[in-house]
C-alpha positions in Angstrom: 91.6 7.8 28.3 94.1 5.7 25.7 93.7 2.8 29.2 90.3 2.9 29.2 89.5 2.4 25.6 91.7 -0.5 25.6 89.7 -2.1 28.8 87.6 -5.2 28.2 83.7 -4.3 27.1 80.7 -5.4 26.6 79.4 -6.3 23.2 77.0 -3.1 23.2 79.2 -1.1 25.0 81.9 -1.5 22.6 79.3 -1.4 19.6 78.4 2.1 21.4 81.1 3.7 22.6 83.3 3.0 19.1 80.2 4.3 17.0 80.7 7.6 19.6 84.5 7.9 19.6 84.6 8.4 15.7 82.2 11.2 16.2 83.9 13.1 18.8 86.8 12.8 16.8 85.2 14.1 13.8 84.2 17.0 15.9 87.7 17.7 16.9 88.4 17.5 13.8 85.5 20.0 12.7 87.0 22.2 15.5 90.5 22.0 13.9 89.0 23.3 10.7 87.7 26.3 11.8 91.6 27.1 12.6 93.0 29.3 9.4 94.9 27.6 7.4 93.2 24.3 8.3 89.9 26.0 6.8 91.4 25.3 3.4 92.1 22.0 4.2 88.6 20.6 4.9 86.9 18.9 7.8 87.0 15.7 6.5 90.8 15.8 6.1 91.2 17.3 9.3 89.7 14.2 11.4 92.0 12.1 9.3 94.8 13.6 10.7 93.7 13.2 14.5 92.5 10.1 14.0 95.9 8.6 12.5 97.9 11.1 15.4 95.5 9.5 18.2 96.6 6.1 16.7 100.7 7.0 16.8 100.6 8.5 20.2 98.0 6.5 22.0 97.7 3.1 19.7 94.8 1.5 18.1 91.6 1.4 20.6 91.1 -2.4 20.9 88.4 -2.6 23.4 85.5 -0.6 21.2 86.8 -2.3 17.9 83.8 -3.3 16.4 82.5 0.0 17.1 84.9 1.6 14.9 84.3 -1.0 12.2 80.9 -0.6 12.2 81.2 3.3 11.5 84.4 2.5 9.0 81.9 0.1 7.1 78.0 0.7 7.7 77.9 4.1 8.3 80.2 4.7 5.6 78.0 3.3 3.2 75.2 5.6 4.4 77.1 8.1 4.1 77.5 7.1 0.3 74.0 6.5 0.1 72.8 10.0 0.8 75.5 11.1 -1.4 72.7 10.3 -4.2 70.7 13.4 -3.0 73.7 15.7 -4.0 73.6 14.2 -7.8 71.0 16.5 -9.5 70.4 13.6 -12.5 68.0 15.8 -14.6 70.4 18.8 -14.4 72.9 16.1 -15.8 71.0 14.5 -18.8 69.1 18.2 -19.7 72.2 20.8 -19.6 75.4 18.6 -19.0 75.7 16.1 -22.0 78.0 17.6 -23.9 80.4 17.6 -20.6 80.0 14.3 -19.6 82.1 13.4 -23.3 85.2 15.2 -21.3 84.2 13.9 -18.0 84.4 10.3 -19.6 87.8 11.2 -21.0 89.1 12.4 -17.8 88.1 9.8 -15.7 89.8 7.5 -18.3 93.0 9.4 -18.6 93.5 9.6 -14.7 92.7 6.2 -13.6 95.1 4.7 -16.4 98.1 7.4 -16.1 98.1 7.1 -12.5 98.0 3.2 -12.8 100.4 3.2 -15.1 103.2 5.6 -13.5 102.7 3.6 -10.3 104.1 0.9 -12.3 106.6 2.6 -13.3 107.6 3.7 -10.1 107.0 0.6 -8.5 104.8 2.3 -6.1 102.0 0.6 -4.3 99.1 -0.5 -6.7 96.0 -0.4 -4.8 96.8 3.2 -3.2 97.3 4.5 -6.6 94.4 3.0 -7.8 92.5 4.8 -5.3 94.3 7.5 -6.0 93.5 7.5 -9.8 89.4 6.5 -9.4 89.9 9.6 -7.0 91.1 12.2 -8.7 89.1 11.5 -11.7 85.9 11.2 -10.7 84.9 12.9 -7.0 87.6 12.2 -4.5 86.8 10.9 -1.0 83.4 9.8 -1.9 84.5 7.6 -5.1 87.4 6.4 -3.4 85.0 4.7 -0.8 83.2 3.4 -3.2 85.6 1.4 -5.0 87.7 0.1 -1.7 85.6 -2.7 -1.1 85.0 -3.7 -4.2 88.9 -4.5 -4.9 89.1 -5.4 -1.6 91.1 -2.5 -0.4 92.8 -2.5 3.0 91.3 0.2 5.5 94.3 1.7 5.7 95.1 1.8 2.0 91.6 3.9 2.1 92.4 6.2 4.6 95.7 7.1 3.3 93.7 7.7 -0.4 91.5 10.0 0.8 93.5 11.7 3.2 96.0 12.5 0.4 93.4 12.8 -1.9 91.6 15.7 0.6 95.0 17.5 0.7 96.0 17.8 -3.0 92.8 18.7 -4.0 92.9 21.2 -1.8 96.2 22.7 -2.5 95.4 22.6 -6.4 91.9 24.4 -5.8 94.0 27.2 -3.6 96.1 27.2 -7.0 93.4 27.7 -9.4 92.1 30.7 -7.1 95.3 32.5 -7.7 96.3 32.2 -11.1 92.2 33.1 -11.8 92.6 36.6 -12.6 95.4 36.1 -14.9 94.0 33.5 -17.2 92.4 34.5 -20.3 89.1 33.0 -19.6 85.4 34.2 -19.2 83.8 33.0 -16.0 81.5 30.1 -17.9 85.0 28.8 -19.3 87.0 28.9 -15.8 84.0 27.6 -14.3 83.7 24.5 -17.2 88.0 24.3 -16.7 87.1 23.8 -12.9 84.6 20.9 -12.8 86.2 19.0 -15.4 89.6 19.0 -14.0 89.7 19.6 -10.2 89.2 16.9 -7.6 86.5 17.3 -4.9 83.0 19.0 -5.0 84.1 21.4 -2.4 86.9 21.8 -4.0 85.4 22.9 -7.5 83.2 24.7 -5.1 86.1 26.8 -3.3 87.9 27.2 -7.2 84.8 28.1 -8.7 83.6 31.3 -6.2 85.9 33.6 -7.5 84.0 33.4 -10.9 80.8 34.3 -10.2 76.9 32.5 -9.7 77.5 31.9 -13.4 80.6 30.5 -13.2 80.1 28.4 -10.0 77.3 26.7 -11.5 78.9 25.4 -14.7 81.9 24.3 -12.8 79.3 22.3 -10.6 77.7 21.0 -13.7 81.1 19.8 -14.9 81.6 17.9 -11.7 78.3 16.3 -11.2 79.1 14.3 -14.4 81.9 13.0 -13.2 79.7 12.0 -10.1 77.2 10.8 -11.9 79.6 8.2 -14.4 80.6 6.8 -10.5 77.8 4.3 -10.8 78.9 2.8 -14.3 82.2 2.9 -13.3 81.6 0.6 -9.9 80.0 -1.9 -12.1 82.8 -2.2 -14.3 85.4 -2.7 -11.5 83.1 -5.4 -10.5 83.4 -6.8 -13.9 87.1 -6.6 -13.8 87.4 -8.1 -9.9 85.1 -11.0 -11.3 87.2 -11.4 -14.2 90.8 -11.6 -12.6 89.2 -13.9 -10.2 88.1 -16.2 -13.2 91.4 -16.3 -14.7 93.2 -16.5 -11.5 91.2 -19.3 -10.8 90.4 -18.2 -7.4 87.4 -18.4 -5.1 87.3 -14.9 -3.8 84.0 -13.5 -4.3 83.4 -10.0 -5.1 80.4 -8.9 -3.2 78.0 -6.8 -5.1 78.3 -3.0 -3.5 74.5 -3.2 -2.4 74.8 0.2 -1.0 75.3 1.8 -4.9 71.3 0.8 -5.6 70.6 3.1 -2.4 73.0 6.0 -4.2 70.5 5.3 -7.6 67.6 5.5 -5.7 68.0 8.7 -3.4 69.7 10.1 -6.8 66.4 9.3 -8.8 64.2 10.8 -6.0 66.1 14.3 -5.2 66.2 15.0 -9.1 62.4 13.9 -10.4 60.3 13.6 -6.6 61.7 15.6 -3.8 61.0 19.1 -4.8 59.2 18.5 -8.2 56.8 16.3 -6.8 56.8 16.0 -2.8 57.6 19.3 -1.1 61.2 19.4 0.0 62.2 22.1 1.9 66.4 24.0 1.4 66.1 23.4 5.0 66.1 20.1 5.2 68.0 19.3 2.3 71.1 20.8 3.9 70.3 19.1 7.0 70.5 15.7 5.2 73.7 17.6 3.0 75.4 18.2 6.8 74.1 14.9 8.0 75.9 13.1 5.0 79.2 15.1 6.2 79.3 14.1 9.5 78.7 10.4 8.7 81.4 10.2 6.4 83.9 12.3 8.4 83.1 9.3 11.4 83.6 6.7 8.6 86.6 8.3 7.7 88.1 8.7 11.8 87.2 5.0 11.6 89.7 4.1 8.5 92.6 7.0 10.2 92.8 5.2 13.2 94.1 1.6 10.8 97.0 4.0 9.8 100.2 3.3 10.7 102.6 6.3 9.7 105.8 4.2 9.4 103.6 2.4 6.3 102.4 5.6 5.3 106.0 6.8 4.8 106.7 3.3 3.3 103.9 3.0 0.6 102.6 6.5 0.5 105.2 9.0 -1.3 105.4 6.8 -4.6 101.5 6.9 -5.0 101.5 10.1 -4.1 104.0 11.4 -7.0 102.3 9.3 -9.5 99.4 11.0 -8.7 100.6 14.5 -8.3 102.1 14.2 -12.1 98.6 12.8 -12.9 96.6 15.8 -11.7 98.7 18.7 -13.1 98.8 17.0 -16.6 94.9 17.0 -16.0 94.6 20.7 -14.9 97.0 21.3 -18.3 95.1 19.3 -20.9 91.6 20.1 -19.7 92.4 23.6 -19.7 93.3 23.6 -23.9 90.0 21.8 -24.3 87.9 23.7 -22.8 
C-alpha cells in the first residue's frame, strides 16, 4: 500500500485519493477509540497517533501530497468554521459574564507562564506557544487557529494538539476521581471544571459526575473561553504585524479569513437557527459529528508531517512547561471559585 501511495498521480487523483487517505485514517482512528482505555483518550488523539506511526513505519505519502495538504489546510478551516455553531453566544453574554472575568485571567496566566517557563527551559517556542493558547482557551480547536497565524510548522501543530488531546485527558480522568472527595457542591465543581480544564469534551467527561446542573455550568465556564478565541486571534495578528514592523521584514501575516466564518455560524446558531429558523437536535449533531470528522482528517493530515526523532527532540521541554502550567491552573482556579 506504503508503494502505491508513493507512485506518480495525476493532479485529481492525488487531490482525491489524499483528501480520502486522511479519512480512512481518521476512521482507524475512530475504531481505535472504541478500544478501553483509548475511549478516554479521544478520537481525535487517536488518528494522531496512526497517522504519525503510518509516517515512522511506512514514510511520508509523496504521491497524494497535495491531498493531504488540502485536508491539513482547507478542510481544517471548515472544520473551524462550524466550530461557531457549538459557541452558544447569547448563553455567553446573558448567564456567563461574570465567568468570562476568570476566563480572561486564565487564558492570560497560561499563555504567559507557559511562554515564559519555555524560556526558561530553553524549550521550543512555538510548540509551547501552542501549547499555552491551548490549554487556556479550548485545546485542539484554538491551537489550529493560531498556527497559521504565527506561521506555525505542521508539525509543530500536530505535536500541540496531540499533546494537548493527551494531558487534557489524563487531567479530566483526574478531576473525576478526586470528585467525591472535594468539598464542593456540583455548581462549584462544575464552574472549577470549565474554567480550568482544557478541551470541551474534556470539561464534558469531568463534568458528568456532577450532575445536569453541574455539567452545564462547567460548559458555561468553557464556552467563554471559546468565545474570547476570536479577540484573542486578532491580537496575535497584531503582535505578528508588529514584530514584523520592527524586524523590518516583509513577511505578511495573512488575515485568518476563516475566523469571520466562525463569527458568522456563531451569530446564526445562538439568535437564528432555532430561535428564528427551525433547527432540528437532529441535525445539529449531524453538523456537531460532521465538524469532528473534518477536523480529525485535518488533524491525520498534520500527524503524518511528524517525525518522532523531532518529537523526542523538541517535544518533552514544551511538554513540562506546560504540564507545570496546567496543574498550577487546576490549583489556583480551584481557590477562586
Amino acid at each position: 500500500m506504503s508503494a502505491f501511495l508513493n507512485k506518480p498521480t495525476s493532479p485529481k487523483a492525488a487531490l482525491l485519493g489524499g483528501v480520502l487517505f486522511t479519512f480512512l485514517l481518521a476512521f482507524l482512528g475512530f475504531l481505535l477509540a472504541q478500544v478501553p482505555g483509548f475511549d478516554q483518550i479521544g478520537q481525535l488523539a487517536c488518528a494522531i497517533i496512526i497517522a504519525v506511526f503510518y509516517r515512522q513505519l511506512f514514510g511520508y505519502p509523496t504521491a497524494i501530497r497535495s491531498g493531504i495538504t488540502f485536508s491539513t489546510k482547507r478542510l481544517l478551516r471548515v472544520a473551524i468554521i462550524l466550530y461557531g455553531l457549538k459557541l452558544n453566544i447569547n448563553t455567553v453574554l446573558s448567564d456567563g459574564l461574570w465567568l468570562l472575568v476568570r476566563d480572561v485571567g486564565v487564558i492570560a496566566f497560561a499563555i504567559l507562564l507557559t511562554v515564559w517557563l519555555a524560556k526558561r527551559f530553553k524549550a521550543d517556542q512555538t510548540i509551547s506557544l501552542l501549547l499555552g493558547v491551548g490549554t487556556g482557551v479550548c485545546g485542539a480547536a484554538a491551537i489550529a487557529a493560531i498556527a497559521p497565524i504565527i506561521k506555525a510548522k505542521d508539525e509543530d501543530t500536530a505535536i500541540g494538539v496531540g499533546i494537548i488531546a493527551l494531558m487534557g485527558t489524563i487531567f479530566a480522568i483526574s478531576y473525576t476521581i478526586i470528585r467525591p472527595f472535594l468539598p464542593l457542591d456540583d455548581i462549584e465543581y462544575g464552574m472549577w471544571v470549565g474554567i480550568s480544564l482544557h478541551e470541551i469534551a474534556h470539561v464534558a467527561l469531568a463534568g458528568a459526575p456532577a450532575g445536569e446542573d453541574g455539567l452545564a455550568m462547567a460548559l458555561l465556564g468553557k464556552l467563554g473561553r471559546v468565545f474570547l478565541l476570536v479577540p484573542l486571534c486578532f491580537i496575535f495578528i497584531f503582535m505578528m504585524k508588529r514584530k514584523n514592523k520592527d524586524e523590518e521584514t516583509t513577511a505578511k501575516v495573512d488575515f485568518p479569513w476563516f475566523l469571520l466564518g466562525f463569527i458568522f455560524l456563531s451569530v446564526l446558531g445562538s439568535y437564528v437557527l432555532g430561535p428564528v429558523v427551525p433547527f432540528p437536535e437532529a441535525l445539529r449533531d449531524f453538523v456537531s459529528t460532521a465538524t469532528t470528522w473534518l477536523l480529525t482528517a485535518a488533524m491525520v493530515g498534520l500527524g503524518l508531517n511528524v517525525s518522532l526523532r523531532d518529537l523526542r527532540e523538541r517535544a518533552l521541554l514544551p511538554l513540562a512547561a506546560m504540564t507545570i502550567t496546567s496543574v498550577l491552573v487546576s490549583v489556583l482556579t480551584y481557590f477562586i471559585i
